[in-house]
N, C-alpha and C positions, 0 to 999 in steps of 0.2 A: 395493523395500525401503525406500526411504527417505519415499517418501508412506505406507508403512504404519509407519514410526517417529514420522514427525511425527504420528499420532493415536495413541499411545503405548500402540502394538501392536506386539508382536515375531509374525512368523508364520516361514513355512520361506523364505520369503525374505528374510528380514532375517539369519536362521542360515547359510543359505551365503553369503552375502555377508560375514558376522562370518568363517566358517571361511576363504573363499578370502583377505581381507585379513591376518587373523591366521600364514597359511601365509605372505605375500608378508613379512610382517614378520619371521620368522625363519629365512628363505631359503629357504623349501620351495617354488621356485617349481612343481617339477614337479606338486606335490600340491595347489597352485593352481590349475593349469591346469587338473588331472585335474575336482575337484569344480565346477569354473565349467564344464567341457565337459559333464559328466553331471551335472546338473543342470541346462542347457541343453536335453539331448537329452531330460528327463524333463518340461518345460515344452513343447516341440516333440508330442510325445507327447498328454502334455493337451491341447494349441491343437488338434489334429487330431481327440480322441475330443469337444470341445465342439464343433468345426466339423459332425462328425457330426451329432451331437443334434441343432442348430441346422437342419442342412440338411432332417432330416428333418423337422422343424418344421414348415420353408418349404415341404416337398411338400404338406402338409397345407393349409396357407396357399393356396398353388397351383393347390387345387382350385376355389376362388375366383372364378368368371369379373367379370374387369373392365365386362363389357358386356350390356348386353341387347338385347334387338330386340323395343323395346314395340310393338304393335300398335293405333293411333292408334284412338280408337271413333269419332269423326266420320267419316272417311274409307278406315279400315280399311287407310290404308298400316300400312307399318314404320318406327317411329323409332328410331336405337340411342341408348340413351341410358345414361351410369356405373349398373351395377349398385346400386350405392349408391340411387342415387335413386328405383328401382323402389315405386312406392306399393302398397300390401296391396287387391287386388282388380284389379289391373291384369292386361291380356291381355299374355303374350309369346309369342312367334315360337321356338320352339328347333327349329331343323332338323338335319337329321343330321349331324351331329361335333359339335353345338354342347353346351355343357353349361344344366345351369337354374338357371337364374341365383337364383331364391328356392324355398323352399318352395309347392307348391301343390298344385290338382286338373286333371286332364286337362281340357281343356273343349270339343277338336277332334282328331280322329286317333288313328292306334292307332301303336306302332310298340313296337320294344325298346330300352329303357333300358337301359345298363349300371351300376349301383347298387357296384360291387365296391369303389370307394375309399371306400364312407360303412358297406355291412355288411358288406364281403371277400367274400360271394360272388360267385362267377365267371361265374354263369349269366347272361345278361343277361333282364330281368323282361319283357313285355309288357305295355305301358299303352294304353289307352284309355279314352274318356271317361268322370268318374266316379270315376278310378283316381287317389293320388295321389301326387306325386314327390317327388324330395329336391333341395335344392343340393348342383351338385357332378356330379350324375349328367349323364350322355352320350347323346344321343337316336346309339344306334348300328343305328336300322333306317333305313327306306327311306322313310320317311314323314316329312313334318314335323307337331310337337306343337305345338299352341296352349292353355298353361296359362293358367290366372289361378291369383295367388299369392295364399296366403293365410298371408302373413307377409314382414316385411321383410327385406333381407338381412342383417341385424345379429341377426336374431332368427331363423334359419333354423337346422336341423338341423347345419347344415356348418359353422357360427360357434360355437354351443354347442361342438361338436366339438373345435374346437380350443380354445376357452376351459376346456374339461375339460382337453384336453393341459398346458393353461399353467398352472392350478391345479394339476393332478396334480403337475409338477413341481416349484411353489413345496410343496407337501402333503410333508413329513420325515420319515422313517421314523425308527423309534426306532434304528436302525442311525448313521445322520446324526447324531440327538443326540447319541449318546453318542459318537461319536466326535468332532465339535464340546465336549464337553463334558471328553473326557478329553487332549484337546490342551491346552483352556486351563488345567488344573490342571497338565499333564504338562510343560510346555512351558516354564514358568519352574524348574522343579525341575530341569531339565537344565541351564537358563542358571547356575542358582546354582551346580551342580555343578562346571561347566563352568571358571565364573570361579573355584572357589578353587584348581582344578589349574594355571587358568593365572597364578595372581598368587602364592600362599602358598608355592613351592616355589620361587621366585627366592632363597630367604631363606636358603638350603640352597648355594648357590651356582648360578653359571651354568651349567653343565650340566645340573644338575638341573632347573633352572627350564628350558632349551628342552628336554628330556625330557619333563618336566611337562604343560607350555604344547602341546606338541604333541600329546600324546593327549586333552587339552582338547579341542583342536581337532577331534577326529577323535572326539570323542563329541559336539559339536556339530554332525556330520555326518551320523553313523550314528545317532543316536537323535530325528535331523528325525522328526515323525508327519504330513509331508507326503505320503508315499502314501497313508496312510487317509483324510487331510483333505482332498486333493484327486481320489481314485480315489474315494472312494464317490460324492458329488452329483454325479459325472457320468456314471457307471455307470449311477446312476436316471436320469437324464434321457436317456439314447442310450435305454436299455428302454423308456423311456415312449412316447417319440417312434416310436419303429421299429415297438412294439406299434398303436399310434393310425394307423399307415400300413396296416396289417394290415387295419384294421379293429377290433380290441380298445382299447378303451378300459379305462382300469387306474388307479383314482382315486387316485395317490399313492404314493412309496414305499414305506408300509407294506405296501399291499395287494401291489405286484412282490414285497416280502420274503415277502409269509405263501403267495407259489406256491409259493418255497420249500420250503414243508412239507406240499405235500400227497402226499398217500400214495397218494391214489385217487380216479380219473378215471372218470368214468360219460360214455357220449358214447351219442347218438341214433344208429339205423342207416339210415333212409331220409335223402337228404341229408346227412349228414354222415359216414359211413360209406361210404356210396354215394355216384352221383354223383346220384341223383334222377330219373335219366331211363329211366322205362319201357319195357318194348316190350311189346305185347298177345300172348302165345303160343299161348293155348288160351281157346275161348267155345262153352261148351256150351247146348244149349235142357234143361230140364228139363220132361217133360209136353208135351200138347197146348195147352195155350190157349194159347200165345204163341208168335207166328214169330222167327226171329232177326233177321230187319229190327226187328221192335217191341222185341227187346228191346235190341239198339242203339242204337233211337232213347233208350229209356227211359234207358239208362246215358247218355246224351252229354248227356239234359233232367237227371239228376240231379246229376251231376259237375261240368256248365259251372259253376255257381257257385261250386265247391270251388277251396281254392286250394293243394291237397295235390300234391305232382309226378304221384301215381297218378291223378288223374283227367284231367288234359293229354291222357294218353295215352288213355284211354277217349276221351274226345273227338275224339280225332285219328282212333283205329281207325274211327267211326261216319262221320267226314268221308272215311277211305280205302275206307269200304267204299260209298260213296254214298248214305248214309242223312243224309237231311236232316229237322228239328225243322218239323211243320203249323204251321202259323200259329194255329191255333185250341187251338194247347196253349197252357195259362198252367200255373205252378208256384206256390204258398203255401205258407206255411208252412217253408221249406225249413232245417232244422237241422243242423248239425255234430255228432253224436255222437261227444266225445271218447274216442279208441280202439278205437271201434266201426265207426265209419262214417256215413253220411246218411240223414236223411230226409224226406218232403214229400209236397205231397197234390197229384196230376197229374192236371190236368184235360181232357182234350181230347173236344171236341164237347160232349156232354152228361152223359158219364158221366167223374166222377173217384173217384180211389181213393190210398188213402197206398203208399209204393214206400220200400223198405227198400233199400239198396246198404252194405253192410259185409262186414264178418268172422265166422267162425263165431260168436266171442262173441256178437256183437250178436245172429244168430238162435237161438241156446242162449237167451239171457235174454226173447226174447220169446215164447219156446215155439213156433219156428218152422222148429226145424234137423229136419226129416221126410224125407229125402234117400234116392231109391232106393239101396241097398246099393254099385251099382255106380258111384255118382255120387262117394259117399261114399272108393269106391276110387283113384278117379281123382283128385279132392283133397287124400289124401294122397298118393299120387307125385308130383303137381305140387309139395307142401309140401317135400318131402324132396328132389326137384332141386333146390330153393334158389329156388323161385318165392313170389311171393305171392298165394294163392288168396280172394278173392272171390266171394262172392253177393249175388241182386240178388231180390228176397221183392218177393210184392204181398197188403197183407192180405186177411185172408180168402180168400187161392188158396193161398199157402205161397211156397215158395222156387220162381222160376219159369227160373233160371238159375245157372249157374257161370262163373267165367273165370280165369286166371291170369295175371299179370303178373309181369316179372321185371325186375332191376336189376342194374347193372354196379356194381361196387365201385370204388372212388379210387384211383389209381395210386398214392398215396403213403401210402393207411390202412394198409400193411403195415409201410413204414418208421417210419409216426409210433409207430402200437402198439408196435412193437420198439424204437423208441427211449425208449419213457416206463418200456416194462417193465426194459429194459437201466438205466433209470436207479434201479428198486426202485420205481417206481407200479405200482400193481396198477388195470388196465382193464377197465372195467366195458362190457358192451354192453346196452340196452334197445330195446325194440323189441315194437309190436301187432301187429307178425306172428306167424305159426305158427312152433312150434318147428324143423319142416324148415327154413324160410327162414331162420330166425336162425341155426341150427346151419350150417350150409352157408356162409354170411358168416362168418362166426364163426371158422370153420374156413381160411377163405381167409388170412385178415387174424390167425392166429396166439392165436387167443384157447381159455383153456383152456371143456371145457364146463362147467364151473360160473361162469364168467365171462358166460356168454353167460344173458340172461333176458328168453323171448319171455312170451307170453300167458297 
């Protein structure tokens, strides 16, 4: 109180310090006591909701590794040397528990990443050469990585991160203003109040003046705007900080204020609805020209490059079933058809040809959905189990395959849903699967069917 008197500021500690002496001065010691303990206990309180923020800060901070393990190019030992000093193109060492130390690209090894403290999710990723990494991430497989970084640690993903956390919190919501704003108008208009109850009514006599003088006092108390001035800026900064551990970065307290108002939530259903992780159920042949070895192989040559959760699994089925990729296949061309599916031109031996792997849509729009009757039957009962159905087309033959894949829903997407709707959000589900599949999640996870919008 008193260093905020000497730069000729009255805040809420210079008011209870007025209130507690002004009570000592006309015997109240109890009501002394009272306001100096609780206002103690309401500073005790803050000291703990800013140690929060702070802490959480520091986990961020944390993710940080002190050290690296450069990989010497003359002699290909291991040097550890301060993270700091890591130069932009240098080889590191990240073995398993280790974190990476800067931004880069795989350059040696495969292994899995746990990525979850820089995107929140949980899945840990597989890297190999090629592929690349963040600071902060965890080489959590079995392999050790040899990155080269291609950025220094002051300029890595995981520094930005928190320098967005640190801005964010310096960044004021119009909430802050005006309560910074309506303190300092509010705040002498009590004091002036204040002093004429305790000075002007002396005049009336002694009674009246400690009558007087005392409710002064006690509107110097009760009309502090110190829970607004000191409960909002650290309200924002525990949210900011706790959000940035998550994963969510949130540029300021305006933008924490404006979640406040939102009405309605659209969330994706593969991966984030789901857990992402496939299982292959049903792989039908359509037609003679194609064996089901070939068309395995085809699905695992078109997929490997995808980096959608449904293809993992294609891949995986092709490697469970013993189907291995010739060496004389190459792939070109190979494209991402947003909500469609893949495609690319496979060449093996001498003859290549384009290979279509999507969704009804995708062979509807190419004029290529020609499907025996009974194929067709089968598709939609996988749809309506709650499966995601699949076909694999080669031009100029047609649709030469079907398969169905299905996914496990999130242990918590039913509480989160219930909790946004219990709060008046209205939750939106999208999704390029078929109406079966979406309806069926939909349904799991408490969502009404006009909430639900597949393809």
């Amino acid at each position: 109180a008193w260093m905020t008197a000497r730069r000729l500021q009255f805040d809420a500690n210079c008011m209870m310090v007025t209130a507690a002496f002004g009570a000592l001065l006309l015997g109240e010691f109890d009501e002394a006591a009272s306001v100096a303990f609780l206002f103690s206990i309401s500073e005790l309180l803050e000291a703990r909701a800013t140690v929060k923020a702070r802490d959480a800060l520091g986990a961020i901070v944390s993710l940080r590794p002190d050290y690296a393990n450069m990989v010497d190019s003359k002699t290909g030992g291991v040097v550890i040397v301060p993270a700091a000093k890591v130069p932009v193109g240098s080889l590191v060492s990240v073995r398993t528990g280790d974190k990476v130390p800067a931004d880069g690209v795989v350059h040696e090894g495969t292994s899995a990443v746990d990525e979850s403290s820089i995107t929140g999710e949980a899945r840990p990723v597989d890297k190999r050469a090629g592929d690349e990494v963040t600071a902060g991430s965890i080489n959590v497989g079995s392999t050790q990585l040899v990155v080269r970084t291609t950025a220094t640690v002051g300029d890595s993903t995981l520094s930005r991160l928190i320098q967005l956390v640190e801005e964010a919190q310096a960044n004021r919501s119009e909430t802050e203003k005006l309560v910074d704003s309506f303190a300092r108008k509010y705040t002498p208009i009590v004091l002036l109040v204040a002093f004429f109850l305790c000075t002007v009514p002396w005049v009336f006599g002694e009674e009246v003046g400690r009558y007087w003088a005392l409710n002064g006092l006690i509107i110097v108390v009760i009309a502090c705007p110190c829970a607004l001035t000191i409960s909002t800026p650290v309200t924002y900064s525990a949210g900011l900080a706790a959000t940035a551990q998550r994963g969510i970065i949130i540029k300021g307290g305006s933008r924490l204020e404006a979640l406040g108002n939102v009405k309605t939530v659209v969330l994706d259903k593969t991966g984030t609805i789901t857990n992402g992780t496939f299982s292959l159920l049903r792989l039908d042949v359509i037609g003679n020209s194609i064996t089901r070895s070939r068309l395995l192989e085809l699905l695992a040559i078109m997929e490997g490059p995808s980096s959608h959760p449904l293809s993992a699994t294609l891949v995986s089925a092709a490697k469970t079933a013993g189907v291995a990729i010739s060496d004389d296949t190459t792939v070109k061309e190979h494209t991402i058809l947003k909500g469609e599916g893949v495609t690319a031109i496979v060449k093996q031996g001498s003859e290549s040809s384009r290979v279509y792997v999507g969704n009804e849509r995708l062979f509807k729009r190419l004029g290529m959905f020609d499907l025996p009757e009974e194929s067709i039957n089968s598709a939609n009962q996988w749809s309506n189990e709650g499966g995601t159905v699949g076909f694999i087309g080669i031009e100029e033959v047609g649709i030469v395959g079907t398969f169905c894949v299905a996914d496990t829903v999130r242990e918590e997407a039913h509480d989160v849903v219930s909790t946004l709707m219990a709060g008046g959000i209205e939750v939106v589900m999208l999704t390029g699967d078929g109406e079966g599949a979406a309806q069926a999640v939909g349904r799991e996870i408490g969502l009404a069917k006009g909430n639900i919008h597949s393809r």
